[in-house]
N, C-alpha and C positions, 0 to 999 in steps of 0.2 A: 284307847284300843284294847289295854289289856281287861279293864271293865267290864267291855263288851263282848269280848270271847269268853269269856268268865260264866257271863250271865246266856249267853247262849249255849253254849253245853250244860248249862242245869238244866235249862229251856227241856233242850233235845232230849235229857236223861227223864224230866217229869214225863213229858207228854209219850217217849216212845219206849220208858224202863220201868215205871212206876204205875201210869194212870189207863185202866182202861178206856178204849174208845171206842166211840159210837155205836159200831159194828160190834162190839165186843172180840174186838181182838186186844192181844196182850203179848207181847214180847216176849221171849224164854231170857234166861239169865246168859250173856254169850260170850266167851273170852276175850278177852282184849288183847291183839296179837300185834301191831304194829301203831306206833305214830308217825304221820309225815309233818314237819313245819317246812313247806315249801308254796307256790305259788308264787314265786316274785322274787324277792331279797329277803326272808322272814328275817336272816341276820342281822340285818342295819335297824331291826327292832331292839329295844332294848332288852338284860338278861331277863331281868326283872318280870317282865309281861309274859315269858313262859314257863319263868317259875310259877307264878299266878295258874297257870292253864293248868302246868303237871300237878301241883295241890289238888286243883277242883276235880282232875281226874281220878285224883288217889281216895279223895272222900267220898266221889260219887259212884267208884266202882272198886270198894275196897278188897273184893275176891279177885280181881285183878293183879297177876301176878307183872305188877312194873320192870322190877329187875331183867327180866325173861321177853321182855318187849322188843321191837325192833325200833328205834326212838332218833328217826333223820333228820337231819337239816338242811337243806340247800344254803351251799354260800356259795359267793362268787372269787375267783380265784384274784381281785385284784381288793378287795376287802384291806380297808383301813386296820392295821394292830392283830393282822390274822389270827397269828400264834396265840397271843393271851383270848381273844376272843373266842377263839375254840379249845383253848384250856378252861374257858368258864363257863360259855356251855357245855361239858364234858360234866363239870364239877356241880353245878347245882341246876342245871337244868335234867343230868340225866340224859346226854344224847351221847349214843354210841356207833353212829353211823354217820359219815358225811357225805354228800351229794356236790360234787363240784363242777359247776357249768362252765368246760372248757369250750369245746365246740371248735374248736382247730388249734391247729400246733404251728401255724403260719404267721405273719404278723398282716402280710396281704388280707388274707381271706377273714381275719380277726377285725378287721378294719370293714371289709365287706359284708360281714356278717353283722356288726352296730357292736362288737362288743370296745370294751374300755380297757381290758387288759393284754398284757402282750404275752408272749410266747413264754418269756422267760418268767414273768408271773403264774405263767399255769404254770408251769415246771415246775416251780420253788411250793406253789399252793398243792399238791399233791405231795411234795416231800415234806410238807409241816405235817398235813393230815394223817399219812403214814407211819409219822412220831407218835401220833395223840390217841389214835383210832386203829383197831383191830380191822375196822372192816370200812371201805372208802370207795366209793363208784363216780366215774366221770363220764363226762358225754361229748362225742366227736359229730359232727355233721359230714356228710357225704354226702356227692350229687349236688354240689353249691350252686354251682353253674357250668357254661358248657368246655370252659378251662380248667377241668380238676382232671386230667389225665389220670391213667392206673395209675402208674410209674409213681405219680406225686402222690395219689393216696394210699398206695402201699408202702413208701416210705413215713408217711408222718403215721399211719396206724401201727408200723411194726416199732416206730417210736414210741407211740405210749403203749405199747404192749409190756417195752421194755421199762419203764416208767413204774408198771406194775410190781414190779418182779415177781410176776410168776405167782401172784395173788390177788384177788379181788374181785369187780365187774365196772364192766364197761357196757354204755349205752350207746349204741353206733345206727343212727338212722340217718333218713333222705331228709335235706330240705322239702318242707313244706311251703306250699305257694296260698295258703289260706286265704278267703274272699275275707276284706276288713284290714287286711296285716300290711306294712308296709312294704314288702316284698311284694304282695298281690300288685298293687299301686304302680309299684315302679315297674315289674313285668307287664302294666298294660299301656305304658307311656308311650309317646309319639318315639321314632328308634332316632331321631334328632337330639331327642335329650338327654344331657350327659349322664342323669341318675339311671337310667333305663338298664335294665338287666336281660337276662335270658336265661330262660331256664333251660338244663341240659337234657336232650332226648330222653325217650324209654330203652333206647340201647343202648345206651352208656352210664343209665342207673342202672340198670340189668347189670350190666359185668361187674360196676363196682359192690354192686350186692355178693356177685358169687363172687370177688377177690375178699371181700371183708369178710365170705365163712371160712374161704381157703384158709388165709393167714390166721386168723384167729383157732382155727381147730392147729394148726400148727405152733401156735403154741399153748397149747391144751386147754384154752378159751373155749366152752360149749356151750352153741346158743341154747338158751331153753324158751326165746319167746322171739319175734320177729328181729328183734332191734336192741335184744338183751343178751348180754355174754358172761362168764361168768368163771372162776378158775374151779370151784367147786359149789354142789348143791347147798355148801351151808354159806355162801356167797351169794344168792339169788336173794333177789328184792322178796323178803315176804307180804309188806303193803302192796306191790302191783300184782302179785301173785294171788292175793286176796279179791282184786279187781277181777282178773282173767276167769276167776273160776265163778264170779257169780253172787262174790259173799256181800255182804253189807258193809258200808260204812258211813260216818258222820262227819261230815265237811264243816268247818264251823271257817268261820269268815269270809272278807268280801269275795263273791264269784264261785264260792264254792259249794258242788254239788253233792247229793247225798244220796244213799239209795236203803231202805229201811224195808223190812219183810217180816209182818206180821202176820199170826195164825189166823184163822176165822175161826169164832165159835159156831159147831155146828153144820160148818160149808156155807154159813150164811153172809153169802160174797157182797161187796158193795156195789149199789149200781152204777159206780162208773166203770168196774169191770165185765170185758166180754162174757167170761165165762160162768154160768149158772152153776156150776160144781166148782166154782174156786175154792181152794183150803188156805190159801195163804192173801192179804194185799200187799202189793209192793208200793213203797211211795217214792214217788222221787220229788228234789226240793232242789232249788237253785238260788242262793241267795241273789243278793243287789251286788251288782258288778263294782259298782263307783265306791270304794272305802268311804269316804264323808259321806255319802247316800246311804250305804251299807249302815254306818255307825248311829246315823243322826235317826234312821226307821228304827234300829235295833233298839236301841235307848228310850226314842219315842217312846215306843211298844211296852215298852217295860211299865214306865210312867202310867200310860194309858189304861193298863191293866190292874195296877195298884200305885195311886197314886203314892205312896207311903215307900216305896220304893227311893232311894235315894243313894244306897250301898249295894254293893255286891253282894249274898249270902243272905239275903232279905229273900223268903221265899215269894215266889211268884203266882197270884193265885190263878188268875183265866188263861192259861197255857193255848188255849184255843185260838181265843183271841190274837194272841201273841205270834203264835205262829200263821196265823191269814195276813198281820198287819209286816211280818219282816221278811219274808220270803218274794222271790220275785216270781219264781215259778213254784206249783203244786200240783200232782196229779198221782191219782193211782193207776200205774200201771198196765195196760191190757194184758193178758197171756201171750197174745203175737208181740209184743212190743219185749217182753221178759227174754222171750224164749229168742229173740232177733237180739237182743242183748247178748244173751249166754252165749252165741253162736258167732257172734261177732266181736267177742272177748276169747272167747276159749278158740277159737280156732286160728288165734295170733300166735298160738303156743305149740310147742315141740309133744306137751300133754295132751292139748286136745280138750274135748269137751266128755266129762263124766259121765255115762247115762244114768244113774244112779239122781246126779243134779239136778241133767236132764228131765227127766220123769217126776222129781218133786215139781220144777217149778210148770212142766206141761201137764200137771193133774193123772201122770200114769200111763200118756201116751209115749209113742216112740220115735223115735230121730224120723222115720219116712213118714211121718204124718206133719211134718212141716215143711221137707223137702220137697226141691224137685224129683221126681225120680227115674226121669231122661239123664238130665245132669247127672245126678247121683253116679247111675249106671254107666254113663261117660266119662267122668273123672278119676274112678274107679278101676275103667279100664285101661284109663291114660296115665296111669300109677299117678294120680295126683293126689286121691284121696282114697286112705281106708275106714273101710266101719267094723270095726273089733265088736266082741259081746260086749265088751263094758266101755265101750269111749268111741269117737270120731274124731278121726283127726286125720292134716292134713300131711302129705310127705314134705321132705328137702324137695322137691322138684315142685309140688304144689304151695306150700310153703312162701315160695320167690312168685308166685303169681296170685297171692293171696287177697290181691282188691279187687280181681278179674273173676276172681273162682266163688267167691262167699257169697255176693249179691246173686251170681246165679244157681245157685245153690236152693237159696229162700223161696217157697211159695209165695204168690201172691197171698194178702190174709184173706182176703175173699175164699180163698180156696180149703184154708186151713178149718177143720171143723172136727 
């Protein structure tokens, strides 16, 4: 495993820091502002494999100020040897942030939900991180099913408020009913079978939404993003903040997605992009889902490209190669595809979407040349939405109806020119 993340971050530093491509674009030199190790259990990895990673990143982006990084880990609150394991990822991995996936304060609902640890494990797993870490964020689920009363989830939220003491952030979102997930599954069972679930109304995820901003601004928790809370701004996740606003980043392992934004020399766009005056490509990449599929393509690839390859730190010569053979998805971007991005990222936020950002990635144009502007004009006067000279964004009242409002917001792309 740690081989192969190794060797794909050189991958991604040749072909998108280093080497011009085809089109003649060329990446600027761009600060390295946060790392996530999450997707799964990265913790039950060993320490060793991400010392491996934070090296390869120190020597492949040595103007990178690491210290000055945001550097998370996801663990899980029922983790084997918690304490010393998050004393040594602290210690030689360099991670100053923890990410702990509670997801309720019940032992019911912890059981419903598939997780493995109880109540009183997340308790104690927030009071170790607390010790070790300055800075530690947890995640609650709301809206379980059609049995989560206020009453019940105002109690267990004002419990881990209290948990907090009065610093940090919390992650407070709805069950999701995802097509593929086991929760999908069993919500679509014959109502005979015992596993069968139910999902709770939209009126009573509605109120549990506006009870989770009541309580939380009461205790001077401020949302800054749909589903993020936060005791202060130097508490806000800076990797998803990076997300919302449009930036770039490099996913390396199994499942993991990437989005990379290169200049064009000249405006000279490539043509799998709409637009004839593009200045920039965006790429987006998806690795192979399945870790042994992931690992076995990845390594392949290597091989393939230089057969001489047998170590890690062996340069890699046909990068091109390498990356057709290990990715599961590849594409550049359209401008309606970028700009439905930004707009579906930034407008999850208390910020709002930039025009400034705006305008770089739509070539100059403005926020009403993608909109509706019926909608617009309608949500506008429904205090849903404001459009400022420099940002768009939506209010606390539009805000809470943010899946209903964005889609109709969008031009068709047909429309957009």
């Amino acid at each position: 495993m740690g081989r192969a993340l190794v060797a794909e971050i050189e991958a991604f530093h040749h072909n998108y820091h280093s080497e011009r491509l085809g089109d003649g674009a060329q990446i600027n030199d761009r600060p390295l502002t946060s790392i996530y190790f999450g997707g799964g259990t990265p913790s039950l990895a060993k320490v060793g494999t991400f010392v491996g990673v934070m090296n390869a990143i120190r020597k492949l982006y040595p103007s990178a100020d690491i210290e000055q990084c945001e550097i998370t880990l996801e663990v899980n609150p029922d983790q084997k040897d918690l304490k010393d394991l998050l004393k040594d990822f602290k210690k030689y991995v360099g991670i100053n942030r923890v990410s702990l996936g509670i997801q309720a304060l019940n032992d019911t609902d912890l059981k419903y939900l598939g997780r493995t640890h109880t109540t009183a494990q997340a308790m104690e797993s927030v009071r170790i991180a607390q010790d070790l870490f300055e800075r530690i964020t947890f995640d609650l689920i709301y809206a379980r099913h059609p049995d989560q009363t206020l009453a019940k989830w105002e109690k267990e939220l004002k419990e881990a408020l209290a948990m907090t003491q009065g610093q940090g952030h919390l992650s407070l979102y709805t069950l999701c009913f995802e097509q593929g997930t086991n929760f999908h599954k069993r919500l679509n069972l014959d109502s005979k079978r015992k596993s069968k679930i139910s999902a709770p109304d939209h009126n009573l995820s509605s109120d549990l939404y506006e009870l989770t901003k009541k309580v939380t601004a009461e205790r001077n928790f401020t949302q800054y993003e749909v589903s993020s809370f936060s005791s202060s701004p130097l508490e806000q996740s800076k990797h998803n903040k990076n997300y919302w606003r449009g930036g770039d980043y490099i996913g390396i392992g199994p499942g993991a997605c990437s989005r990379i934004t290169l200049n064009n020399k000249n405006n000279n766009n490539n043509s799998n992009n709409n637009s004839s005056n593009q200045t920039y490509s965006r790429y987006a990449l998806k690795n192979t889902l399945h870790p042994k599929d992931w690992q076995s393509n990845l390594l392949t690839s290597i091989k393939d490209t230089d057969p001489s390859l047998h170590i890690v730190g062996n340069p890699i010569n046909n990068h091109n190669n390498f990356f057709k053979n290990t990715f599961e998805e590849q594409e550049i971007l359209s401008e309606q595809q970028v700009i439905d991005e930004l707009l579906l990222m930034g407008l999850r936020t208390k910020e709002g979407v930039n025009l400034n950002s705006f305008k770089y990635y739509s070539n100059g144009k403005d926020f009403n040349q993608f909109l509706n502007p019926t909608k617009t004009k309608l949500f506008n006067e429904q205090g849903l939405l404001d459009i400022d000279t420099d940002r768009l964004v939506l209010t606390d009242q539009g805000l809470s109806l943010l899946d209903t409002i964005v889609p109709d917001l969008l031009l068709p792309p047909t429309v957009n020119k």
